[in-house]
N, CA, C and O atoms as a GROMACS GRO file, in nm:
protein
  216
    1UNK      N    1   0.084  -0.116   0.000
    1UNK     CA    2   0.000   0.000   0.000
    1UNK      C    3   0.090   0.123   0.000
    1UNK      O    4   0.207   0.107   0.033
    2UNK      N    5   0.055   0.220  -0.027
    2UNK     CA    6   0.100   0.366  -0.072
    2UNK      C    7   0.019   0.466  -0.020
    2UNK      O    8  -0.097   0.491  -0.055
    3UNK      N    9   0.099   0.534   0.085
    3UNK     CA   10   0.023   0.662   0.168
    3UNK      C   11   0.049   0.709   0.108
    3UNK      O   12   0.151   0.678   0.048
    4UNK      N   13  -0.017   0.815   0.076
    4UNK     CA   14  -0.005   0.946   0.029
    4UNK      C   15   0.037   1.111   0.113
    4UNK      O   16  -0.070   1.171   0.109
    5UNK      N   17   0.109   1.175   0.160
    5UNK     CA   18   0.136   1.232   0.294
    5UNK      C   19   0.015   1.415   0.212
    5UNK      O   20  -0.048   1.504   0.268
    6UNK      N   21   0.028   1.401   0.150
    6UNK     CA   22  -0.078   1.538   0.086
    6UNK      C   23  -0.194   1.529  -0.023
    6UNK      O   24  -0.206   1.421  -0.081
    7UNK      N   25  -0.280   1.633  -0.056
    7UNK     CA   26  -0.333   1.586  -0.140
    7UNK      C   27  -0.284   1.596  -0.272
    7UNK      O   28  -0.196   1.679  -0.293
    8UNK      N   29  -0.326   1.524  -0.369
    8UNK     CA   30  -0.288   1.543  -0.512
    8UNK      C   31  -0.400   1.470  -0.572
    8UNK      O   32  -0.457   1.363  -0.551
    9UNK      N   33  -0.415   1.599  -0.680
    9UNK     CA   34  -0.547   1.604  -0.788
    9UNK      C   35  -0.514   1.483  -0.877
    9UNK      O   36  -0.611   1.411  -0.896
   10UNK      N   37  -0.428   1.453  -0.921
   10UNK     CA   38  -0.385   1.355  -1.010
   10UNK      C   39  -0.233   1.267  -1.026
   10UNK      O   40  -0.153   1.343  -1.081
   11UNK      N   41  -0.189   1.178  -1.006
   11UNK     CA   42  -0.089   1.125  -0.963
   11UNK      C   43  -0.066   0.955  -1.022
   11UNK      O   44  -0.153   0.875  -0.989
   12UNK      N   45   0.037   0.909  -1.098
   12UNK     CA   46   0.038   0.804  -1.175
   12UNK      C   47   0.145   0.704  -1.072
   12UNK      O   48   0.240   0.752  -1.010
   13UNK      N   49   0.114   0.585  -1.068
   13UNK     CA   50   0.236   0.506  -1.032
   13UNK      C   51   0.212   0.364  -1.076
   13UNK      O   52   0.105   0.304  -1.076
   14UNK      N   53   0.345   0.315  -1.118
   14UNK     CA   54   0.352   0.201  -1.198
   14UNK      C   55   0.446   0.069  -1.065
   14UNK      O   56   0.524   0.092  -0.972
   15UNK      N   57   0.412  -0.006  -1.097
   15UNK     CA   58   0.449  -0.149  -0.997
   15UNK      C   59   0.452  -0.242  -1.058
   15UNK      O   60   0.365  -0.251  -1.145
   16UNK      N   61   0.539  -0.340  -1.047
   16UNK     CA   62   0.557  -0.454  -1.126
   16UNK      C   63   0.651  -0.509  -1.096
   16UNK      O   64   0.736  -0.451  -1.028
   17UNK      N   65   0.673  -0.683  -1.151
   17UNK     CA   66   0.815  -0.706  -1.169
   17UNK      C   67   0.823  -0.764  -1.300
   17UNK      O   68   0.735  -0.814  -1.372
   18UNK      N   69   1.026  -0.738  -1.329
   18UNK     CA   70   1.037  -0.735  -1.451
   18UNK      C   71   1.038  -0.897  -1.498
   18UNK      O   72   1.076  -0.991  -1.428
   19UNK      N   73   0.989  -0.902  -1.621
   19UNK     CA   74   1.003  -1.067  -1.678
   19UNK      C   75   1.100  -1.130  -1.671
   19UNK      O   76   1.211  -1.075  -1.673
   20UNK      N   77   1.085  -1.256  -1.662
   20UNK     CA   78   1.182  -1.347  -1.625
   20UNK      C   79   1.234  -1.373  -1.783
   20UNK      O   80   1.171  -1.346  -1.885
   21UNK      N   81   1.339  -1.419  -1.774
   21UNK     CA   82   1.453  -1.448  -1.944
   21UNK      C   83   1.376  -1.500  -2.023
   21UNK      O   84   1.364  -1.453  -2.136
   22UNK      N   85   1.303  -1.614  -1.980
   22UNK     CA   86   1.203  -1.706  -2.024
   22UNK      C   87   1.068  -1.663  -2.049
   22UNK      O   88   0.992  -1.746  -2.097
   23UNK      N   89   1.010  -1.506  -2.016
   23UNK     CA   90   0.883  -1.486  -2.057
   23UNK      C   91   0.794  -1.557  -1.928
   23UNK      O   92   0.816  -1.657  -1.859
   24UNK      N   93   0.685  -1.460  -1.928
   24UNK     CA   94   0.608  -1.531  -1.820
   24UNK      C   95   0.523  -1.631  -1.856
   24UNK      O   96   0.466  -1.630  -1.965
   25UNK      N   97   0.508  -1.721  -1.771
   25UNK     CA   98   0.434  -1.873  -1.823
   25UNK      C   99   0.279  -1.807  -1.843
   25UNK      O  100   0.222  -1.710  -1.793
   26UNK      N  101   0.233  -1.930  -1.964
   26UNK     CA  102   0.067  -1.878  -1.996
   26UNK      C  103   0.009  -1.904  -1.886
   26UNK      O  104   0.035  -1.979  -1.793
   27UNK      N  105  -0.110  -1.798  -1.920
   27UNK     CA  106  -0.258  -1.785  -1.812
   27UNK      C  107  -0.312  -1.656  -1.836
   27UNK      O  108  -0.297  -1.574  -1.926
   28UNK      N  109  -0.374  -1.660  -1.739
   28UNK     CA  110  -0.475  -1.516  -1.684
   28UNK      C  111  -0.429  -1.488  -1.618
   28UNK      O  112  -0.375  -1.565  -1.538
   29UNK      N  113  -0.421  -1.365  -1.609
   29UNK     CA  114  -0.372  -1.250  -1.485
   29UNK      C  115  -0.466  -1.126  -1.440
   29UNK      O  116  -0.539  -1.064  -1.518
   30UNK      N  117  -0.456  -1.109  -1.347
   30UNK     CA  118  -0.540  -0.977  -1.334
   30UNK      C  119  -0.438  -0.883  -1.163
   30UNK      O  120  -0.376  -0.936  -1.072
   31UNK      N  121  -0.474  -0.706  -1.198
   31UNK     CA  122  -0.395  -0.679  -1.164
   31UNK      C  123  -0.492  -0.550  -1.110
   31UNK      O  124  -0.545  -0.468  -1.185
   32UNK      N  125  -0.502  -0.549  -0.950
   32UNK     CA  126  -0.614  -0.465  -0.903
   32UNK      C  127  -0.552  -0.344  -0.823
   32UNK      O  128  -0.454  -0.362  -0.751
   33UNK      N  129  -0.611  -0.222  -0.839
   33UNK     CA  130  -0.587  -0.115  -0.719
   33UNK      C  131  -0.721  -0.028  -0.671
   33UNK      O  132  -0.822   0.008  -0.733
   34UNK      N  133  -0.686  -0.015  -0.561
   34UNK     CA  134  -0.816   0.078  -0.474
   34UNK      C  135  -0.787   0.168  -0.426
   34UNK      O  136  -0.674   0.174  -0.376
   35UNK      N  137  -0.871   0.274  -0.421
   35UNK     CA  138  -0.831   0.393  -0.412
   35UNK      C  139  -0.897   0.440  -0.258
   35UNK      O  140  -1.020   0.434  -0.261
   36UNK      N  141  -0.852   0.477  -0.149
   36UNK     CA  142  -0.925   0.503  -0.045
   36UNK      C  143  -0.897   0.661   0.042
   36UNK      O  144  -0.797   0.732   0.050
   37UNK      N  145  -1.004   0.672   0.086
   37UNK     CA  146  -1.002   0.827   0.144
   37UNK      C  147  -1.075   0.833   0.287
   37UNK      O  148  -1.194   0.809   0.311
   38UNK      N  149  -1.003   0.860   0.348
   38UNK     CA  150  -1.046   0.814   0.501
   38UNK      C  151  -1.086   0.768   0.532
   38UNK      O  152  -1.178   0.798   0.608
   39UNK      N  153  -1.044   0.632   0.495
   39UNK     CA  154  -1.082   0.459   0.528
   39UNK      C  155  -1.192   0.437   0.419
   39UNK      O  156  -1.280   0.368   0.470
   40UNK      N  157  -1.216   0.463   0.308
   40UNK     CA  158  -1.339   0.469   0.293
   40UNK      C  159  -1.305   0.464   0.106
   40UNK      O  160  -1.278   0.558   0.031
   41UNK      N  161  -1.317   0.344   0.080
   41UNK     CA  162  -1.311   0.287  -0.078
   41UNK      C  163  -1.384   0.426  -0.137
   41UNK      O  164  -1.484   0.482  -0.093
   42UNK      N  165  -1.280   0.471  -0.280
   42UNK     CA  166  -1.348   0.592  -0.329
   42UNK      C  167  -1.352   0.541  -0.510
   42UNK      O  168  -1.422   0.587  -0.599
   43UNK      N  169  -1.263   0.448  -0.516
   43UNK     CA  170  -1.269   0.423  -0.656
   43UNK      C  171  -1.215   0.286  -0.622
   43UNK      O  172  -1.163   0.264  -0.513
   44UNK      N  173  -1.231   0.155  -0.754
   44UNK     CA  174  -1.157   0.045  -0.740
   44UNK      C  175  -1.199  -0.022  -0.886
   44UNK      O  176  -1.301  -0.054  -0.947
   45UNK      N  177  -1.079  -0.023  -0.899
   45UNK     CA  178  -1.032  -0.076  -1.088
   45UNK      C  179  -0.908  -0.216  -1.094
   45UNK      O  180  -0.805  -0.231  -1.029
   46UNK      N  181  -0.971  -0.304  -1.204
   46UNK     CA  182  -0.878  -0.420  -1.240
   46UNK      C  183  -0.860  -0.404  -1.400
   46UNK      O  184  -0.926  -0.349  -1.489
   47UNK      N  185  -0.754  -0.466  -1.396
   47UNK     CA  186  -0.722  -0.522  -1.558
   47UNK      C  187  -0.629  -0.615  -1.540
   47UNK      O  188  -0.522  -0.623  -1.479
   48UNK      N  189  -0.736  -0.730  -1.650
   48UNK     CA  190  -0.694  -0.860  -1.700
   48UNK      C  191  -0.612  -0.876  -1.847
   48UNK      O  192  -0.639  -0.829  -1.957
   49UNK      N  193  -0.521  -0.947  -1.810
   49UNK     CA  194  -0.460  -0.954  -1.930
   49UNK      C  195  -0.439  -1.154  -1.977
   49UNK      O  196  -0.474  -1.258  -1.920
   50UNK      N  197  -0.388  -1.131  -2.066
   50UNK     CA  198  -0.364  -1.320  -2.084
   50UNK      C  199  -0.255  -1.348  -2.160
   50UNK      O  200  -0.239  -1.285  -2.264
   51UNK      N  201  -0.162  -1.447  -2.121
   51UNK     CA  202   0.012  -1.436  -2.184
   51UNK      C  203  -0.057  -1.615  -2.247
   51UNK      O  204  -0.112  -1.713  -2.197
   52UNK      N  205  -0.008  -1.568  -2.388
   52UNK     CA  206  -0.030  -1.696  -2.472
   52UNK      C  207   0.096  -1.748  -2.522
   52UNK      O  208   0.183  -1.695  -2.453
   53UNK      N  209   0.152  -1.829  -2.611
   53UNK     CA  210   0.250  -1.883  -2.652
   53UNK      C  211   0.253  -1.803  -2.806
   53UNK      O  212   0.154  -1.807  -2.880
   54UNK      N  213   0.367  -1.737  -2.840
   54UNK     CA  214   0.376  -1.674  -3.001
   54UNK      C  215   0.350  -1.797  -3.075
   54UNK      O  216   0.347  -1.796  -3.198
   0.00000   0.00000   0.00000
């Protein structure tokens, strides 16, 4: 999780880890964040993606 110490109107941040040599093995993935404001869910978004074989 990620405090925020002020407010800000708009603000981007990226998280991840980088691929392995080998490419990540197939499936489904999904990759969620929530947005909260004094304890109190204000937004909450996912995205699914799917790693196939070229």
């Amino acid at each position: 999780m990620i405090e925020l110490e002020a407010p800000q109107a708009q603000l981007f941040r990226a998280f991840g880890r980088r691929a392995p040599e080998t490419g990540w093995p197939e499936g489904a993935y999904r990759g969620y964040v929530v947005l909260q404001r004094d304890g109190r869910v204000i937004a909450a978004r996912h995205a699914d993606i799917g790693v196939i074989s070229p």
